[in-house]
C-alpha positions in Angstrom: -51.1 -7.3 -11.7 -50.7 -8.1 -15.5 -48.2 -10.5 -17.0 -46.4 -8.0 -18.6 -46.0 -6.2 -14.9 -45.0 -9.1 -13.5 -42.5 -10.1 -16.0 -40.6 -7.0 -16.1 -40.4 -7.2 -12.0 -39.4 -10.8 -12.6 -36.7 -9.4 -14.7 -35.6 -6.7 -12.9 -35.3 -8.4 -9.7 -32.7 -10.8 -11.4 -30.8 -8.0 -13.0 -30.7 -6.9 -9.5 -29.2 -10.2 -8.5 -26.8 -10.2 -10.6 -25.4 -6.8 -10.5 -25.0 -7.7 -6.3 -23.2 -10.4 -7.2 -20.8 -9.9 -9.5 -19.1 -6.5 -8.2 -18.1 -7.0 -4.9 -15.5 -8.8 -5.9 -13.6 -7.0 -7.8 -12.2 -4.6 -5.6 -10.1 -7.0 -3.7 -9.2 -9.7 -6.3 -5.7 -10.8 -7.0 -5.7 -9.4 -10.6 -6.3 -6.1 -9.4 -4.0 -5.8 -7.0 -1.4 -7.4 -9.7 -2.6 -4.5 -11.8 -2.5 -2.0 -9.7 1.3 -3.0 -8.8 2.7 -3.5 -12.2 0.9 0.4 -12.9 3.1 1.7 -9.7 6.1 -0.1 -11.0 5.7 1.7 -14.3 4.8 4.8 -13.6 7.8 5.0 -10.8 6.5 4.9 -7.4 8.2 1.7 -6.2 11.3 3.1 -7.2 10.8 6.8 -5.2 9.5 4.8 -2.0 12.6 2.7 -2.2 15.1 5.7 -2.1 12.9 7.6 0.1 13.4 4.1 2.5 16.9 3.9 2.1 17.3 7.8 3.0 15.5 6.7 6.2 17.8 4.0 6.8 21.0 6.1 6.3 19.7 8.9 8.4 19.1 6.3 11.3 22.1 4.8 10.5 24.4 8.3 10.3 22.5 9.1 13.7 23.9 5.7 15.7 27.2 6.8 14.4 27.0 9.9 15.9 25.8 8.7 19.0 28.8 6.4 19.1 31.5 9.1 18.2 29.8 11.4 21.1 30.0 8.4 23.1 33.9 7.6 22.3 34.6 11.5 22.9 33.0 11.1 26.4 35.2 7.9 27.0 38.7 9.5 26.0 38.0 12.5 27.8 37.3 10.7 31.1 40.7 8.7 30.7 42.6 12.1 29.9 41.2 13.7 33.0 
């Protein structure tokens, strides 16, 4: 093999190395997920997955109600009877 071969392998074989290391980082890092939050808060997502949160909330909450009105009709008309 000639020195020129070898050097470019030499060379390629750390370009290699480097490229491994420094990109599997930077799909979990704390910056990106910072970035990725402020976008969502921007662009209005945090805001519709609040409302659509407290529509779930009311609906449970509307639904226990319901439950205990059915529950307090059931009572009265036992004492009436």
């Amino acid at each position: 093999m000639s020195r020129q071969t070898r050097n470019i392998f030499i060379m390629f074989i750390i370009l290699l190395t480097f490229t491994f290391t420094m990109f599997p980082g930077c799909k979990g890092s704390d910056t990106r997920e910072k970035v990725d939050d402020t976008v969502e808060e921007l662009a209005g997502k945090k805001q519709v997955d609040r409302m659509k949160e407290m529509q779930k909330d009311i609906g449970d909450i509307t639904e226990r109600e319901s439950e205990r009105m059915d529950d307090l009709d059931e009572t009265v008309s036992e004492e009436d009877e």
